[in-house]
C-alpha positions as CSV (number, residue, x, y, z in Angstrom):
1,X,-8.1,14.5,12.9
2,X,-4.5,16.2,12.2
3,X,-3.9,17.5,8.5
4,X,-0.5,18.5,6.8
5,X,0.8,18.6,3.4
6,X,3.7,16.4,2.3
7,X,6.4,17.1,-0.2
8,X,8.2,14.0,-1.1
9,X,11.6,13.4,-0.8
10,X,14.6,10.4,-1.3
11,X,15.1,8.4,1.6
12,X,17.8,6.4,2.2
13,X,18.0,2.4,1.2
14,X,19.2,-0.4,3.1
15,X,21.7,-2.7,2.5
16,X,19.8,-5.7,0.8
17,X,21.6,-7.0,-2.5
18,X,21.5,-5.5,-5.6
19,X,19.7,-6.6,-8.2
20,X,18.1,-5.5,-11.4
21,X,14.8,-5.3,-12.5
22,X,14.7,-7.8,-15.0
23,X,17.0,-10.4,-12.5
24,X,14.3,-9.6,-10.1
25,X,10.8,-10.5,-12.1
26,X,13.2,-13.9,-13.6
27,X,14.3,-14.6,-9.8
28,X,10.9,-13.7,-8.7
29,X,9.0,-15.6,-11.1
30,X,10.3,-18.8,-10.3
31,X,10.2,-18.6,-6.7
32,X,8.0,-20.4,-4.2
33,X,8.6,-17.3,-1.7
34,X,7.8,-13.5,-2.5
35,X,10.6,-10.8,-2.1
36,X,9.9,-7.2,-3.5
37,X,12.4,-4.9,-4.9
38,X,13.3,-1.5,-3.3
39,X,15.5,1.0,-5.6
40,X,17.3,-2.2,-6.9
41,X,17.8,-4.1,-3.4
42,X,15.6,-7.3,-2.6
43,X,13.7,-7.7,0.6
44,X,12.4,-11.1,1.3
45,X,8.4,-10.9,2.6
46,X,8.0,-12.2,6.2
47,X,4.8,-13.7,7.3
48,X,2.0,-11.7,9.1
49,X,0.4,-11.1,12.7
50,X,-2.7,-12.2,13.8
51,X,-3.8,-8.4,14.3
52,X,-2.0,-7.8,10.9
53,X,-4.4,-9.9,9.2
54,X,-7.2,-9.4,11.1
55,X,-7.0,-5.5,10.3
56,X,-6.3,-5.7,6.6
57,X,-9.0,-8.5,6.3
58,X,-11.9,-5.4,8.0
59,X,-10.4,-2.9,5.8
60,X,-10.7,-4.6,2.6
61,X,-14.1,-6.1,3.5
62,X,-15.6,-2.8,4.0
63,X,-13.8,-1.5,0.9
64,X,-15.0,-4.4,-1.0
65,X,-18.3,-3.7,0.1
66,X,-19.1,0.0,-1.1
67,X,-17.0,-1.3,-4.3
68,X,-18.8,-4.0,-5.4
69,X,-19.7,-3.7,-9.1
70,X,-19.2,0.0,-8.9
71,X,-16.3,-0.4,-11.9
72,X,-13.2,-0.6,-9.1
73,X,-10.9,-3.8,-8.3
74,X,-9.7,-4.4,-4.8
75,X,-6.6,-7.0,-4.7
76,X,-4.9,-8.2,-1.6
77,X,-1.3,-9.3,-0.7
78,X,-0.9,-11.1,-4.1
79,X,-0.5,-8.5,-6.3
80,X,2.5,-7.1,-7.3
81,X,2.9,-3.6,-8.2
82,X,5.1,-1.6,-10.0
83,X,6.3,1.7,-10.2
84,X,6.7,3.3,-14.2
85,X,9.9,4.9,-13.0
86,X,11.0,1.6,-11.8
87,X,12.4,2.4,-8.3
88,X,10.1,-0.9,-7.0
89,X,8.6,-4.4,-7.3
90,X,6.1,-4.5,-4.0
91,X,3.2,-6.5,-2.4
92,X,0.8,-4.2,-0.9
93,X,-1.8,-5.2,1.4
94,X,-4.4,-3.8,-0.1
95,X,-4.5,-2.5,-3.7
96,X,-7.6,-0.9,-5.3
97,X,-7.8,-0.4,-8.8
98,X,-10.5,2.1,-11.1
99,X,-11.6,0.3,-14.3
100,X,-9.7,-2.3,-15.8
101,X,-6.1,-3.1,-14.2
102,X,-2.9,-2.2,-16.5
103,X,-0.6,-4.9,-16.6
104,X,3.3,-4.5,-17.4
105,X,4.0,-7.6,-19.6
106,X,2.3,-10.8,-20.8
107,X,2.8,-12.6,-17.3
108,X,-0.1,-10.5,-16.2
109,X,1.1,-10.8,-12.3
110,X,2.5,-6.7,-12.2
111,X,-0.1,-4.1,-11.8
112,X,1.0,-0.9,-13.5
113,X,-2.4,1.7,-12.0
114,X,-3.3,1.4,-8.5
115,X,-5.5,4.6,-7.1
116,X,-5.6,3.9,-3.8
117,X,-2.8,1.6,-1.5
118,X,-3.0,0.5,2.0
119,X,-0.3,-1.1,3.8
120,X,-0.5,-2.4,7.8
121,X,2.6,-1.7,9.7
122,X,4.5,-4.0,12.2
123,X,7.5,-3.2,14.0
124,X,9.8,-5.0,11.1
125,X,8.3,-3.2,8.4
126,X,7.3,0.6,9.5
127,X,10.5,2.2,8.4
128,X,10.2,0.9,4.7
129,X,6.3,2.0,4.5
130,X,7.2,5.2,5.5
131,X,10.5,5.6,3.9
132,X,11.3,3.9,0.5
133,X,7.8,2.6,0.0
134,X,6.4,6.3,0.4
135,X,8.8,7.8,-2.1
136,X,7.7,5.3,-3.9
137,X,4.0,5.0,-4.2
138,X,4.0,9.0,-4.1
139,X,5.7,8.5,-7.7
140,X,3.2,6.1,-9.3
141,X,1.0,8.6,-11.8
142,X,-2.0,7.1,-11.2
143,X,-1.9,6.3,-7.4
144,X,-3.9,9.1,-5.2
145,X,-4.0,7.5,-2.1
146,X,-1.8,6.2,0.4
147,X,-2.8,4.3,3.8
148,X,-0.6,2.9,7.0
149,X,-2.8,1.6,9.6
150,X,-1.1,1.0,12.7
151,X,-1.2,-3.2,13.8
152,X,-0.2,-2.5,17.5
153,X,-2.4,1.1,18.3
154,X,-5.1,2.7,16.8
155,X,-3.5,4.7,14.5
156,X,-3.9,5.5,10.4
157,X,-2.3,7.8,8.3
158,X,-3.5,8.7,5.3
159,X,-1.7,10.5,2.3
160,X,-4.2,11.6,-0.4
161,X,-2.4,13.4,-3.6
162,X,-2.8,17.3,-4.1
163,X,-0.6,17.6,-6.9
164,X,2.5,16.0,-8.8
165,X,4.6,16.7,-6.0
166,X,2.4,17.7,-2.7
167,X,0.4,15.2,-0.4
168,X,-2.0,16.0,2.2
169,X,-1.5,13.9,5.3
170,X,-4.0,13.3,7.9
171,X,-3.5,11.3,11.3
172,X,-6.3,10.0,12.6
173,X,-6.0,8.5,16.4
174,X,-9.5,7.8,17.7
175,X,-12.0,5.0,17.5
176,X,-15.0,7.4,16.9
177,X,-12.7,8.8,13.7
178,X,-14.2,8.2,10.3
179,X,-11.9,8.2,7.2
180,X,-13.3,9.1,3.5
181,X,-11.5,7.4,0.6
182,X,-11.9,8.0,-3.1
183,X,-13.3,10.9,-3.2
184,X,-15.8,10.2,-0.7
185,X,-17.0,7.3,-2.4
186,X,-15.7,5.1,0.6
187,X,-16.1,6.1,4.1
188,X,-14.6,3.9,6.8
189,X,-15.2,4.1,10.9
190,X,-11.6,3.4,12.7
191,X,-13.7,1.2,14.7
192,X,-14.3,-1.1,11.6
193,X,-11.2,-1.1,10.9
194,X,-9.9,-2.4,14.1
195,X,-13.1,-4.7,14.7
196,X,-11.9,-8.0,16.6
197,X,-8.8,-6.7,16.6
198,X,-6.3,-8.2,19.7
199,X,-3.6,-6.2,21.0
């Protein structure tokens, strides 16, 4: 396992229309697709590989399962988070929550306090998770952990906060690798992770 430290920086947006953040929840709200919202640019959601699915399914089971009625909330695809600083409107794969789930507005479909956030990469959507999404995950308050799991390799990486601005990044590349979440509350084997997984 690789470790480094990560200071967060601005990267550069795509071209996807502009929009605000209050035309984005009305558009979103009423409709029958999702989209999430990236530094005032919308991005339609695509749907999802086989392996995709298959690997976010082992991860949140095994999360799920160390979890269960420990005080934490594990939410899948579904739910929308939001930054404070309103730089994004996103669906994560995997969001876990500590306690009871803050809320932005009555709708109660916005999740305001994520601690930990997984996303699985493809080839469409790598350079988001590790550009604009990173930025802006890393500048939720109350998020200390940050996960990309590769779809197409055995790969994760794994941000965990140090400080307000400083992550520690680790790379982990091997099947026998083990990864500890939450304070070492979760422990996960890469080869759970990747269980059943075709490539």
């Amino acid at each position: 396992m690789e470790t480094s430290t990560l200071t967060t920086a601005n990267p550069a947006t795509k071209p996807y229309p502009k929009m605000t953040a209050e035309e984005y929840l009305t558009f979103e709200r009423a409709s029958p697709d999702k989209h999430e919202w990236i530094n005032g640019h919308l991005s339609p959601m695509s749907g999802a590989s086989e392996p995709h699915n298959q690997i976010k399914n082992n991860l949140s089971f095994y999360i799920r399962l160390v979890l269960n009625k420990k005080g934490f909330r594990v939410y899948e695809s579904d739910m929308r988070v939001n930054n404070p600083r309103r730089k994004g409107y996103f669906y994560p794969d995997i969001v876990v929550v500590q306690g009871k789930p803050v809320l932005a507005d009555g709708q109660f479909d916005t999740l305001l306090n994520p601690v930990l956030i997984a996303e699985v990469l493809s080839e469409g959507t790598e350079a988001v998770d590790r550009g604009e999404k990173l930025e802006a995950y890393c500048s939720i308050p109350s998020l200390n952990e940050y996960l990309l799991v590769a779809s197409d390799k055995t790969s994760l990486t794994h941000y965990q906060r140090m400080d307000e601005k400083n992550w520690k990044v680790n790379f982990l590349g091997e099947a026998g690798d083990s990864l500890s979440l939450l304070n070492g509350l979760v422990t996960v084997q890469m080869g759970e992770v990747y269980e059943e997984v075709d490539r």
